[in-house]
N, CA, C and O of each residue as an XYZ file, in Angstrom:
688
protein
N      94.409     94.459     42.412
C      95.043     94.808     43.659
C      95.302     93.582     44.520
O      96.417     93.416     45.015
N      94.130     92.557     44.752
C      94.494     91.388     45.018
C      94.609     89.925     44.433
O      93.736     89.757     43.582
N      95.196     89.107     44.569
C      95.700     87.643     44.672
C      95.013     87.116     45.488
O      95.297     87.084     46.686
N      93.823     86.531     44.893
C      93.166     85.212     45.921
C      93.942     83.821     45.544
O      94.264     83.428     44.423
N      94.171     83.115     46.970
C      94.879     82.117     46.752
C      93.776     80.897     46.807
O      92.667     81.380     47.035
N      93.744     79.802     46.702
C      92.512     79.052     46.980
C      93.323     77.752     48.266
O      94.514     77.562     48.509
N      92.391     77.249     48.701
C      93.871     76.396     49.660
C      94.728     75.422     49.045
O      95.767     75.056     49.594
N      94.294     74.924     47.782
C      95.354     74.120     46.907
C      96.730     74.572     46.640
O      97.746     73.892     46.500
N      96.501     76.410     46.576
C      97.742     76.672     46.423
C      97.750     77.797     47.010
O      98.073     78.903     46.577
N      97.235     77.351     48.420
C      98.057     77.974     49.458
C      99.547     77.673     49.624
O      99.770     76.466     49.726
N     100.789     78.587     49.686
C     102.154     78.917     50.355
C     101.927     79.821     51.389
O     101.161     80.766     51.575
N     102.827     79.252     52.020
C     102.983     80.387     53.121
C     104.329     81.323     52.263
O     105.319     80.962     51.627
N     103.736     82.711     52.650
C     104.448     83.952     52.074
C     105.153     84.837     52.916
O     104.596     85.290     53.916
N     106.081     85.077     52.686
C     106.959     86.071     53.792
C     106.765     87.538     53.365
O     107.303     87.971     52.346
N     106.001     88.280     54.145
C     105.908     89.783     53.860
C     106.443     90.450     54.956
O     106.684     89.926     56.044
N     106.668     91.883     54.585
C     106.601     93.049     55.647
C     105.715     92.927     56.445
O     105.899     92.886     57.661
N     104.411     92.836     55.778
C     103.205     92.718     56.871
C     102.578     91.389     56.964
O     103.372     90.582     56.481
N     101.516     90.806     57.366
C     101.022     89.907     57.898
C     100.117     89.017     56.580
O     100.090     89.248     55.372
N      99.598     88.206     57.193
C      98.820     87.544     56.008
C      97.157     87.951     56.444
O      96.764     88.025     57.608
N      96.479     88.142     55.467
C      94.964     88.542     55.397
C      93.873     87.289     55.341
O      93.469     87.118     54.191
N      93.518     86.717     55.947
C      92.323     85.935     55.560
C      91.308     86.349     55.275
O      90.939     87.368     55.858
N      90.472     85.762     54.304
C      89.026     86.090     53.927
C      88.518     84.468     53.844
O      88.994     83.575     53.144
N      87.740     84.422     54.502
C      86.885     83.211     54.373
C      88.142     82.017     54.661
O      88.996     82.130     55.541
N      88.037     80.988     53.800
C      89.594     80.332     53.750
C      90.305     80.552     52.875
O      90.892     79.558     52.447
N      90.627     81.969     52.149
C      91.150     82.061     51.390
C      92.471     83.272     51.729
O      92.389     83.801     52.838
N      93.515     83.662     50.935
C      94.470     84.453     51.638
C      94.609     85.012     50.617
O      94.950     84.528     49.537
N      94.259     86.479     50.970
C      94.455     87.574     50.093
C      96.028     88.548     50.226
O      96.415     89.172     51.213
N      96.851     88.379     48.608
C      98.021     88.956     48.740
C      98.010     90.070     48.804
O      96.812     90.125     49.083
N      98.249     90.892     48.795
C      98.547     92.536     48.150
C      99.340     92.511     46.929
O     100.191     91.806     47.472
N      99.657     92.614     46.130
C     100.358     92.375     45.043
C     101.887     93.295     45.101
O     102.988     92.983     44.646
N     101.444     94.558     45.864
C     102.721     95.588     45.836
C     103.328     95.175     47.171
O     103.916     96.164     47.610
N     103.451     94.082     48.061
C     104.177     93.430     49.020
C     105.173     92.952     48.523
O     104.933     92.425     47.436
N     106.586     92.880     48.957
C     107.458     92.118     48.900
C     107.082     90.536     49.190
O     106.691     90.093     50.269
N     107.274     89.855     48.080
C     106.485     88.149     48.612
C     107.804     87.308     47.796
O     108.462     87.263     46.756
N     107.615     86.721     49.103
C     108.848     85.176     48.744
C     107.888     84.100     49.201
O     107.426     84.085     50.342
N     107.579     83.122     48.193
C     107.157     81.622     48.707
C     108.285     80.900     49.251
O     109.312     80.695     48.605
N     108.138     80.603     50.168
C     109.171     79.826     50.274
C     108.720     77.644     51.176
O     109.496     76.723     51.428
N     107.772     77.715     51.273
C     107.514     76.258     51.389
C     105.322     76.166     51.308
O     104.474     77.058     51.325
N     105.240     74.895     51.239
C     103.805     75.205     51.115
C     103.272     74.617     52.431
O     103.959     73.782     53.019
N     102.232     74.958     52.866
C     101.689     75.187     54.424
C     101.149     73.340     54.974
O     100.846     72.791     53.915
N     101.067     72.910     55.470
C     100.400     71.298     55.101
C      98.438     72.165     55.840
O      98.013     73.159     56.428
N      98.104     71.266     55.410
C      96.703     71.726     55.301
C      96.126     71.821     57.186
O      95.159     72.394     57.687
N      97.203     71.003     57.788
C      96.539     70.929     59.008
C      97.265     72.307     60.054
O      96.890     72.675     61.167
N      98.546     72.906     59.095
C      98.948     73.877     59.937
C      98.153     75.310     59.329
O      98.185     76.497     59.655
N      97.489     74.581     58.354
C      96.703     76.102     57.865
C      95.406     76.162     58.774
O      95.137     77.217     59.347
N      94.473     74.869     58.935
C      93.841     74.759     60.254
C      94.262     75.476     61.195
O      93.517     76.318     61.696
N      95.339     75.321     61.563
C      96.049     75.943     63.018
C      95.916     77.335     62.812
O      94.933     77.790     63.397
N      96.476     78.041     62.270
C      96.718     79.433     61.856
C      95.162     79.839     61.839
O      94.855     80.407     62.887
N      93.990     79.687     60.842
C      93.022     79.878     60.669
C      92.246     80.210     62.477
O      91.946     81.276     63.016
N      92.163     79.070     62.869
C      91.385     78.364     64.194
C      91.921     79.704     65.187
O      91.240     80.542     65.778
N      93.535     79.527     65.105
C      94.047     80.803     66.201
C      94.038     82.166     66.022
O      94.402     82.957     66.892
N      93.550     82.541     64.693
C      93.400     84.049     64.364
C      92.440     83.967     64.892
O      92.354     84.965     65.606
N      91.139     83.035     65.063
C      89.847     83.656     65.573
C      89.682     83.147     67.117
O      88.593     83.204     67.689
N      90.873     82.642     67.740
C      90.767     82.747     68.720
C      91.283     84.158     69.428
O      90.665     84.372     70.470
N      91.799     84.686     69.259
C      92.846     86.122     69.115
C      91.757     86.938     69.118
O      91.622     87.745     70.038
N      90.778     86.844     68.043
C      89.612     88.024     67.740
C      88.645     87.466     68.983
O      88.120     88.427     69.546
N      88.393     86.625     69.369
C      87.877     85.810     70.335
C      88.128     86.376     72.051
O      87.312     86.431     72.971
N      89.280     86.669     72.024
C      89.718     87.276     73.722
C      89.943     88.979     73.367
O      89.741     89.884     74.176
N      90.312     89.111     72.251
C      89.897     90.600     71.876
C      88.520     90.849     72.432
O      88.274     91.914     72.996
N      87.625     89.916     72.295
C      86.143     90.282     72.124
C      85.906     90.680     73.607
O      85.405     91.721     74.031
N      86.421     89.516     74.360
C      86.447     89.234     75.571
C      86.791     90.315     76.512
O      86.250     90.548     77.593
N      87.746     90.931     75.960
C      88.184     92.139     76.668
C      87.539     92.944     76.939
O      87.450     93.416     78.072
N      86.877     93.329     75.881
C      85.849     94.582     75.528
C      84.707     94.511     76.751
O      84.496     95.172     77.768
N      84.047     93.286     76.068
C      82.924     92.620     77.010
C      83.213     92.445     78.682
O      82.279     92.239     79.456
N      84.649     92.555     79.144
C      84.977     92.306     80.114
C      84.874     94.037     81.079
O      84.689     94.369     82.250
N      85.092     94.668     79.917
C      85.303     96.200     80.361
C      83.837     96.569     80.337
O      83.398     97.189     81.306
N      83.005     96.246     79.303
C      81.464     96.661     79.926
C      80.779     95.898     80.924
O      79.714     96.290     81.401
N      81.421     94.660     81.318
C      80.520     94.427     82.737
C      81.058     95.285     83.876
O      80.309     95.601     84.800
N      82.500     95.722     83.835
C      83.232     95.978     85.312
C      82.150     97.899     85.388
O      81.700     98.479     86.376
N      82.104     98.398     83.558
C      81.372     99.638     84.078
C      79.717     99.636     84.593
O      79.079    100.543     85.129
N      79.307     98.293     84.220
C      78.104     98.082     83.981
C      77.433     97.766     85.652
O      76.325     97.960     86.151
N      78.710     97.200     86.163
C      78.392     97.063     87.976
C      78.933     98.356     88.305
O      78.248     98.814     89.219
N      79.817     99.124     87.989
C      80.061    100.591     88.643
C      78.499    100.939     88.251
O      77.758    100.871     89.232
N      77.846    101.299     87.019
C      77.038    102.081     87.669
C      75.922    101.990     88.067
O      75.031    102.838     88.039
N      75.904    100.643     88.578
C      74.317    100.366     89.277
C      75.207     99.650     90.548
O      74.961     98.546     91.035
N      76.175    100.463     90.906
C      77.171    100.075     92.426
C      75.948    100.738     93.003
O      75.238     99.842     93.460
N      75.287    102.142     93.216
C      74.826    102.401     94.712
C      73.176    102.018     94.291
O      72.395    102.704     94.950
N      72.637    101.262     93.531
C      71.248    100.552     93.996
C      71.952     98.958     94.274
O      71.384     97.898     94.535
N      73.298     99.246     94.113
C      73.561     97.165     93.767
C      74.444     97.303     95.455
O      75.003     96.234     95.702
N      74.610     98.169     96.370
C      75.157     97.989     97.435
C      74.272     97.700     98.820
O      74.769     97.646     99.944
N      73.582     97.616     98.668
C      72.530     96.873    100.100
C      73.130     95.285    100.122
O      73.418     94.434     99.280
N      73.140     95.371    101.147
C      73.830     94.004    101.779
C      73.454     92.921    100.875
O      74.379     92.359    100.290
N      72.077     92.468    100.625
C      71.789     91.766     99.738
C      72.607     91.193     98.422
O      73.048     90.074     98.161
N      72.614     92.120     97.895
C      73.753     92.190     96.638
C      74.978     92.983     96.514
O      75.300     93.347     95.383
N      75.672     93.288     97.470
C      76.892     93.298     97.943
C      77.427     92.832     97.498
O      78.140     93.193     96.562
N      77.264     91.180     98.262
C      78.354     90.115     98.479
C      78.324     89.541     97.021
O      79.373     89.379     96.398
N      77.019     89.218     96.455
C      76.830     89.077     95.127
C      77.933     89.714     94.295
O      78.769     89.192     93.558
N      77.731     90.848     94.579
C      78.223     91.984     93.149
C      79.722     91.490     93.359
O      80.351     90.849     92.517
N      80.223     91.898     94.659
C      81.376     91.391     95.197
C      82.035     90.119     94.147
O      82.810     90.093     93.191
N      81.521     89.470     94.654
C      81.860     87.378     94.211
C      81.646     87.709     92.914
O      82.675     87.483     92.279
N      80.466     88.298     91.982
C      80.985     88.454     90.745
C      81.789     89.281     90.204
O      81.894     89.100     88.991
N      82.620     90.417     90.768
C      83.644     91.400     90.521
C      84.640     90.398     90.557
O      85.147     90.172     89.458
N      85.020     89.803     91.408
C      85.729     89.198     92.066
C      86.581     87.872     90.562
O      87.684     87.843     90.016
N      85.431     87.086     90.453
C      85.423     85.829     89.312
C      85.515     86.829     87.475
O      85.673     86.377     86.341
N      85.406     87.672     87.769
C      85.504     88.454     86.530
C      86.655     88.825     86.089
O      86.924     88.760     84.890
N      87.916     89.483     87.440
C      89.061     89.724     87.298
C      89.887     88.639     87.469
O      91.041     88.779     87.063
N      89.480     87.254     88.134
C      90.107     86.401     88.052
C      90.044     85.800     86.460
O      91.118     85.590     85.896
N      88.763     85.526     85.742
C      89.146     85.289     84.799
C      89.899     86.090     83.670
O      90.281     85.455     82.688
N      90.151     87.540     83.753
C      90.484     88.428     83.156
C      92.319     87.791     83.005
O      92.981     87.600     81.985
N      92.685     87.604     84.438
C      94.365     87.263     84.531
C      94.449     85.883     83.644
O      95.317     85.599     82.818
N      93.229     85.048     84.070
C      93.532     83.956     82.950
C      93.650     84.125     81.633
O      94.605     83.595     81.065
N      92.485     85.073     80.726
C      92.606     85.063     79.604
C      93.992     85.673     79.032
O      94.729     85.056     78.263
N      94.209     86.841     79.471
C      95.269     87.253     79.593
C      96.554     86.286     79.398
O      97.393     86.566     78.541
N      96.712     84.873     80.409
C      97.940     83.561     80.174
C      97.441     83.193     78.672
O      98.109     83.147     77.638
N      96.002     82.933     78.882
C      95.529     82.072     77.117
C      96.243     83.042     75.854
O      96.658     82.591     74.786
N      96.264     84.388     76.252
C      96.063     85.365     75.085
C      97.773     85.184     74.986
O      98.139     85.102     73.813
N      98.777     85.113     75.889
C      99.706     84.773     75.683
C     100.245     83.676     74.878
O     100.939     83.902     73.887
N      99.952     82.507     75.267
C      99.941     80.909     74.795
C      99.147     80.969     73.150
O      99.577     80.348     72.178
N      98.003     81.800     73.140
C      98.019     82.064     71.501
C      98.418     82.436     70.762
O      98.451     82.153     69.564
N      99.062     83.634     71.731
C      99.996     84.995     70.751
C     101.654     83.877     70.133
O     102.197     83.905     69.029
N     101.959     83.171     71.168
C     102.932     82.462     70.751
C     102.916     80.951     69.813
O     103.914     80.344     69.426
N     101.822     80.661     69.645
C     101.402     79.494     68.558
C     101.420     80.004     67.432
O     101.967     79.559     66.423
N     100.510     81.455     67.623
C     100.387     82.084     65.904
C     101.923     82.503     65.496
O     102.017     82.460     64.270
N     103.047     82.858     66.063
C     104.216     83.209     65.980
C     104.932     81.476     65.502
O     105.780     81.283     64.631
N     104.422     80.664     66.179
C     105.224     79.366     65.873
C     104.805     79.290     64.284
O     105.561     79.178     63.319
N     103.325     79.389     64.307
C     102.916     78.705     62.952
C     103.538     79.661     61.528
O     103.720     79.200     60.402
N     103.789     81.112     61.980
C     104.307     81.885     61.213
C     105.618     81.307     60.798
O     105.956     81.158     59.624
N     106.207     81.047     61.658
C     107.755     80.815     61.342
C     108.122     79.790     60.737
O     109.124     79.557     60.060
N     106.702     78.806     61.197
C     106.685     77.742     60.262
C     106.338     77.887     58.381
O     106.673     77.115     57.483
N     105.757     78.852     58.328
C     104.985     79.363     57.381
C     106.112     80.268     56.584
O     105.814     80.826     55.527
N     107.458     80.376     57.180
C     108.275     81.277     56.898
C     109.844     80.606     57.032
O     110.903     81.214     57.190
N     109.607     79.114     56.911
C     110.325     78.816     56.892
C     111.370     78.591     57.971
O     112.228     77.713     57.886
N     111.290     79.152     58.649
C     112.151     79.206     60.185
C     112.503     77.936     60.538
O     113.555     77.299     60.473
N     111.189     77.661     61.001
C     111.859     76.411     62.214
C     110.859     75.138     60.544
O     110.281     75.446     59.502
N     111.085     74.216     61.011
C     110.038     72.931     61.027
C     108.790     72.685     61.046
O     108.238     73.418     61.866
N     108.095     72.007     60.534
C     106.731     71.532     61.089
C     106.586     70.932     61.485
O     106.629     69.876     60.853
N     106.091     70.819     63.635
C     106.367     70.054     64.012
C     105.239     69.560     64.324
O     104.730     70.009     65.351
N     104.331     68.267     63.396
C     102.728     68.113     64.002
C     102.598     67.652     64.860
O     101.414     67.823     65.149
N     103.290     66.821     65.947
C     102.893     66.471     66.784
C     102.743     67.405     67.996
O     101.808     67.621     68.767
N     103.858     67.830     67.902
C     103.640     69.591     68.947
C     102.776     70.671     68.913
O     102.355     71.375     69.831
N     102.435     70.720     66.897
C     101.674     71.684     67.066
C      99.916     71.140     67.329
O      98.880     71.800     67.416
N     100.092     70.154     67.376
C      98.986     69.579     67.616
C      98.377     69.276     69.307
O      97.235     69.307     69.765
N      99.509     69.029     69.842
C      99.448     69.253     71.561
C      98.891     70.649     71.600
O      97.681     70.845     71.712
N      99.733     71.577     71.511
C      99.680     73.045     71.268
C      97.957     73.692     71.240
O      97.416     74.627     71.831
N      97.578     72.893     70.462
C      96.331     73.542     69.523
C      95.132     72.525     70.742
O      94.276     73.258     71.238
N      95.088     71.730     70.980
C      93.906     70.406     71.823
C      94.602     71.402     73.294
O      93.726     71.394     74.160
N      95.467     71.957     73.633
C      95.785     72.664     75.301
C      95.257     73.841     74.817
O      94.669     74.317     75.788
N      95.145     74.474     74.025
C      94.584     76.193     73.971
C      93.392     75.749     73.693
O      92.728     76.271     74.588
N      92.552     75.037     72.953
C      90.914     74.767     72.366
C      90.542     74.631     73.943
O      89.484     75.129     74.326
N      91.411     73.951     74.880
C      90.509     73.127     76.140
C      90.232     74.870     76.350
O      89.252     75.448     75.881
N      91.482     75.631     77.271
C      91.841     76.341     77.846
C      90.350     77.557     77.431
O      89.458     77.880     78.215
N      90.529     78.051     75.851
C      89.948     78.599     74.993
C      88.339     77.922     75.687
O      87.714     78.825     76.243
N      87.874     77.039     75.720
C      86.626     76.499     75.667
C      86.017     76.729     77.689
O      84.954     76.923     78.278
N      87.308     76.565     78.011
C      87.100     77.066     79.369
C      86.419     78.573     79.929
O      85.453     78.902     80.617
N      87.673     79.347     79.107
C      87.319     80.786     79.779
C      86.025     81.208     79.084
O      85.274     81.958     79.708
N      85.578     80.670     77.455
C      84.760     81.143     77.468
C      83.330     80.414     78.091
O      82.303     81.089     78.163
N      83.346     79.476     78.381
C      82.198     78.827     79.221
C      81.944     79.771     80.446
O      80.818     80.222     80.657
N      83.281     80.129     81.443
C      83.086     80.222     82.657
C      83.072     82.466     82.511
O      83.080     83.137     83.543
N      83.055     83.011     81.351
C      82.486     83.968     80.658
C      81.200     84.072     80.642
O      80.660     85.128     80.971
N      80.445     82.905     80.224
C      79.293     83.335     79.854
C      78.345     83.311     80.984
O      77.320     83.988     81.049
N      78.899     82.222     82.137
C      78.214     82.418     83.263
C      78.407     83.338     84.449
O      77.552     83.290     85.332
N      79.330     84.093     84.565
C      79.820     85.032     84.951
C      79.218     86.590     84.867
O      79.178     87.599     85.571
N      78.681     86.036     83.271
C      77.845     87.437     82.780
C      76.429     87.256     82.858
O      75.516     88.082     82.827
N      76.427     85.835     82.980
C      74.634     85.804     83.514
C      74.507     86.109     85.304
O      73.646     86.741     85.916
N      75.317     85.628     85.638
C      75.251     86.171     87.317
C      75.191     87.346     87.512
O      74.529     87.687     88.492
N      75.993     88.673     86.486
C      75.892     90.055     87.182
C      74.716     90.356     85.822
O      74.923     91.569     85.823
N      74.069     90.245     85.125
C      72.966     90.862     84.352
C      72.282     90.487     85.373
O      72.008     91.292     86.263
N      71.879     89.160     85.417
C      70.778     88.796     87.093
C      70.702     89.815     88.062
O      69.646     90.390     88.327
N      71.993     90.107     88.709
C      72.083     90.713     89.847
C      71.901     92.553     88.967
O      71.785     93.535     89.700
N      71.904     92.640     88.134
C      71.882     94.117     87.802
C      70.793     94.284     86.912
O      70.488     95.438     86.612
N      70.001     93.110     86.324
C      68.654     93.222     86.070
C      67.278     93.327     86.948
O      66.203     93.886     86.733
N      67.818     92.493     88.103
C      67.243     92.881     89.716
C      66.684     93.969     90.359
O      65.578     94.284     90.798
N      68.653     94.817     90.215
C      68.444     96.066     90.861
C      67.300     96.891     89.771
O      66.162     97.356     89.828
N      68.339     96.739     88.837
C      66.620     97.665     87.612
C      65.587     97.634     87.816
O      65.126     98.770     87.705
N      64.694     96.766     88.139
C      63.658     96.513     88.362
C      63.617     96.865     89.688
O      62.895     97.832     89.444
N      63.768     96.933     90.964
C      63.908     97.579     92.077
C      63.687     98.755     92.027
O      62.746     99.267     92.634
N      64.774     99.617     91.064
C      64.637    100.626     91.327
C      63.854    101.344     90.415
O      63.745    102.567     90.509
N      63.120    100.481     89.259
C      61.929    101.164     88.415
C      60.403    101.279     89.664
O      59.587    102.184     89.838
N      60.557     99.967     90.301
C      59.480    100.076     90.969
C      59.451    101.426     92.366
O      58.524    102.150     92.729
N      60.635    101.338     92.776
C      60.891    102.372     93.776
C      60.448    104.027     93.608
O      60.024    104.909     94.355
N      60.845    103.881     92.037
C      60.392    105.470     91.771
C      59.296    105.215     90.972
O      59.321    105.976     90.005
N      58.015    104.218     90.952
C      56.951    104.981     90.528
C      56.083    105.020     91.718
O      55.017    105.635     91.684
């Protein structure tokens, strides 16, 4: 059923549907329509590789982004005393701001993996010096949101590990 390719002889393949990675390897379907039509240079297969898991990466992000926003709804009325208000606030606040950012990143990736396709498909060129700008501006960008992610989510577990404990002690 499948065609493991190894990266020696990796081509980039033009299908109906998309290309499959496993490990570094690219699994065909065999009953796909497949045209080789040029072979990938090893550093745009880097590229492709690196940006699929950045993709699964702000996917992740999303998710994780949607269980903190429910995770302060529902410890909103022990997390609303003035105290942690302003807290909860300032971290609601830096959460949706980074949300609009990832959102630009998730854009700027969505359109690299489309470059590298077309490259992969023959379209345009390989252009390394661009795609190489390309790839060092999304890694920064990429390395950003998730840094300023992870502290974001230690500020409201803090502030909502707090209230927990508050309010375990309150009701015994």
């Amino acid at each position: 059923m499948f065609t493991l390719l190894t990266n020696a002889e990796l081509y980039s393949v033009y299908f109906t549907k998309s290309l499959h990675y496993t490990g570094n390897k690219l699994a065909v379907v065999k009953n796909w329509k497949m045209e080789i039509t040029q072979k990938l240079s090893e550093r745009s297969q880097q590229y492709y590789v690196i940006t699929k898991q950045w993709l699964s990466d702000l996917e992740f992000l999303t998710f994780e982004a949607e269980f903190l926003h429910k995770l302060m709804e529902n410890y909103f009325t022990s997390l609303s005393n003035e105290g942690y208000l302003n807290k909860l606030v300032l971290a609601n606040q830096l959460l949706s701001k980074m949300e609009v950012e990832k959102n630009h990143v998730h854009v700027m990736v969505s359109h690299h993996i489309k470059k590298l396709e077309m490259i992969a498909e023959n379209i345009i060129p390989d252009t390394t010096e661009e795609l190489a700008e390309n790839q060092l501006l999304i890694e920064n960008f990429m390395s950003t949101i998730i840094r300023q992610y992870r502290q974001v989510k230690k500020e409201i577990y803090a502030i909502v590990e707090t209230a927990m404990h508050e309010d375990n002690v309150s009701t015994k």
